[in-house]
C-alpha positions as CSV (number, residue, x, y, z in Angstrom):
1,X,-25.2,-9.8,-2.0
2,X,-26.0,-5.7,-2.2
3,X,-28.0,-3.9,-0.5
4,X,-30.1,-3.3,-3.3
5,X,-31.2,-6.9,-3.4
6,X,-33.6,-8.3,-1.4
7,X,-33.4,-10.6,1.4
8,X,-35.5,-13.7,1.8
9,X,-36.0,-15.8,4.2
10,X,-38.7,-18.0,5.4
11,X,-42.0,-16.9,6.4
12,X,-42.3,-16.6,9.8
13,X,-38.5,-16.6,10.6
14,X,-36.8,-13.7,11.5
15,X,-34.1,-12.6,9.5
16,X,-30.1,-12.5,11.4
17,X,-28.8,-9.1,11.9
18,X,-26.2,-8.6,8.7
19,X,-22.6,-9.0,9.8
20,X,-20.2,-8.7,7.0
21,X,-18.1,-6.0,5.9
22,X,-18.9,-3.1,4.1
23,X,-17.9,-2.5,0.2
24,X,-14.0,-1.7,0.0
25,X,-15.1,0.8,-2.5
26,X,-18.6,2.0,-2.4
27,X,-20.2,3.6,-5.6
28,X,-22.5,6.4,-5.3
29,X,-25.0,5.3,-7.9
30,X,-26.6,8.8,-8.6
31,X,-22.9,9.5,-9.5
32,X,-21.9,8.6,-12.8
33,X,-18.3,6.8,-13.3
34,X,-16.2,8.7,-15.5
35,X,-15.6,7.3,-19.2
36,X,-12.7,5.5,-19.4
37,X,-12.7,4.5,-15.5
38,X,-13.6,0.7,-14.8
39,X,-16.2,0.5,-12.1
40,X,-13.9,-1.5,-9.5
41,X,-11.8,1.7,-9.5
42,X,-14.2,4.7,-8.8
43,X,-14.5,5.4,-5.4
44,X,-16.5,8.7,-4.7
45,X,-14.4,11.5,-3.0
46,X,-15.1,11.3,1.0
47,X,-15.9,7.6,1.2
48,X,-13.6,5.9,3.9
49,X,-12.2,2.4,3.6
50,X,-13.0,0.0,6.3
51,X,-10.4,-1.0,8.9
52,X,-8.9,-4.1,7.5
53,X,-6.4,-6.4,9.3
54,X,-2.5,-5.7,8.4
55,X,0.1,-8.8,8.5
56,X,3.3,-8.2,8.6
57,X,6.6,-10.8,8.0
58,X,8.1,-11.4,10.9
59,X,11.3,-12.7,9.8
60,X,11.5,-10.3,6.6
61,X,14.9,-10.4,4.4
62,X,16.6,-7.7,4.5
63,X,19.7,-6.6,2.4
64,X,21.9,-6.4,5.5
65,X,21.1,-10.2,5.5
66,X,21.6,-11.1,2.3
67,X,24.8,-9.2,2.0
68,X,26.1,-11.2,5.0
69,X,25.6,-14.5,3.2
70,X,27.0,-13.3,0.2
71,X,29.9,-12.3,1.6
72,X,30.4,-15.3,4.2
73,X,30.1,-17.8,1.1
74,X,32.6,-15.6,-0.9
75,X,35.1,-16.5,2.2
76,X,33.9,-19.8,2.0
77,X,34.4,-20.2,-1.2
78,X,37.6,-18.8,-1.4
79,X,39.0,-21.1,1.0
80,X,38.1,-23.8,-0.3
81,X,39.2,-23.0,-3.5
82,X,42.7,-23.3,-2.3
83,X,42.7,-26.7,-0.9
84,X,43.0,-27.5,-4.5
85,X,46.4,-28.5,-6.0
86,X,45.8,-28.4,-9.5
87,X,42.9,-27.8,-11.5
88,X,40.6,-30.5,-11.6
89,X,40.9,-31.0,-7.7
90,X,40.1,-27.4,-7.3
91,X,37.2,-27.9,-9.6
92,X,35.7,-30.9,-7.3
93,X,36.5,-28.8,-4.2
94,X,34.8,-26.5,-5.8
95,X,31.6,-28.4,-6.5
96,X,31.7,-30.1,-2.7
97,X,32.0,-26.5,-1.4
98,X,28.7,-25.7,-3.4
99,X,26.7,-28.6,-2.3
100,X,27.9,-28.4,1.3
101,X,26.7,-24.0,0.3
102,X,23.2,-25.1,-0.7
103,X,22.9,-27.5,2.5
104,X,23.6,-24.7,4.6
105,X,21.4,-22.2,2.1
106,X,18.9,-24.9,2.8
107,X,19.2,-25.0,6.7
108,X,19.3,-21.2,7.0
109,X,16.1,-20.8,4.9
110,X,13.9,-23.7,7.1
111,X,15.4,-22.4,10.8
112,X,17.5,-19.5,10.4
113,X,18.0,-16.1,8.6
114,X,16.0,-16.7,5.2
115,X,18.3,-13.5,4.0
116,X,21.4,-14.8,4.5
117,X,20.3,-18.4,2.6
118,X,19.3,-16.3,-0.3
119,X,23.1,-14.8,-0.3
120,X,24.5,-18.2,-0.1
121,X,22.4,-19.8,-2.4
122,X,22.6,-16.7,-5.0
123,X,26.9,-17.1,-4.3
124,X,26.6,-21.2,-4.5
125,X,24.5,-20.6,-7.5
126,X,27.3,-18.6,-9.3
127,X,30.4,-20.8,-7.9
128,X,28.6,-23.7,-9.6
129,X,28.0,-21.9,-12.8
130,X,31.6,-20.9,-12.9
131,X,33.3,-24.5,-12.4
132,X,30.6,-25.4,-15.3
133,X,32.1,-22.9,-17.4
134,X,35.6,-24.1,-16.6
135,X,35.0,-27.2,-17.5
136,X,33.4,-26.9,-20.4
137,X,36.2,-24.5,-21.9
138,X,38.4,-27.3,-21.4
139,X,36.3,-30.0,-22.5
140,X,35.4,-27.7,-26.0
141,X,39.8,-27.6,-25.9
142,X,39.7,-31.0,-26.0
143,X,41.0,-32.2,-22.6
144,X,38.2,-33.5,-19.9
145,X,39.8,-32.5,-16.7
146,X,37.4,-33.6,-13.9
147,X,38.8,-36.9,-14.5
């Protein structure tokens, strides 16, 4: 409702004090909007905006955290790649160690640093996609070597 409009309300009752915010941007309506300038973007020069509540994140990610779980599953990763023998045990080590990543991705992003689970999970993510490639270059050779 404007403040052009009227107000009704029942005869005899007396109408509540109005309590709502004002416009966000009020329109001078003896000023014309320029051509070319939707209405919902013309605000008249010297209008102020109301005081609106801010929220801020209060666990934001940062790329100080992200980089740190990147780099802790890189470790992670690269340890447990050598517990493999040949290559199809490094390739299930591989996948276990990815699963076990996105657990912990999983944990850190419901109780912990949700900018380090994004580095893990981005890191799990591309180990995955790597042992998938391997594979299938071996099983388009001919040889199926996860088993």
């Amino acid at each position: 409702m404007t403040d052009s409009m009227p107000r009704w309300s029942a005869p005899g009752a007396q109408s509540a004090p109005a309590t709502r915010w004002p416009p966000v941007n009020p329109v001078d309506p003896r000023r014309p909007v320029p051509a070319g300038v939707p209405q919902w973007r013309h605000r008249p020069a010297g209008s102020v905006l109301p005081a609106r509540p801010t929220y801020q994140e209060t666990h934001r990610i940062t790329p100080a955290g992200v980089g740190g779980g990147a780099a802790a599953a890189v470790v992670w990763f690269l340890v447990t790649a050598l517990l493999g023998v040949d290559l199809a045990s490094t390739m299930w080590v591989m996948l276990v160690a990815s699963l076990f990543a996105l657990g912990a991705a999983w944990l850190l992003a419901s109780y912990g640093d949700r900018g380090a689970a994004v580095g893990v999970a981005a890191v799990a993510g591309a180990a995955s996609a790597v042992v998938g490639l391997v594979v299938e270059w071996h099983a388009l050779g001919g040889t199926w070597i996860l088993w």
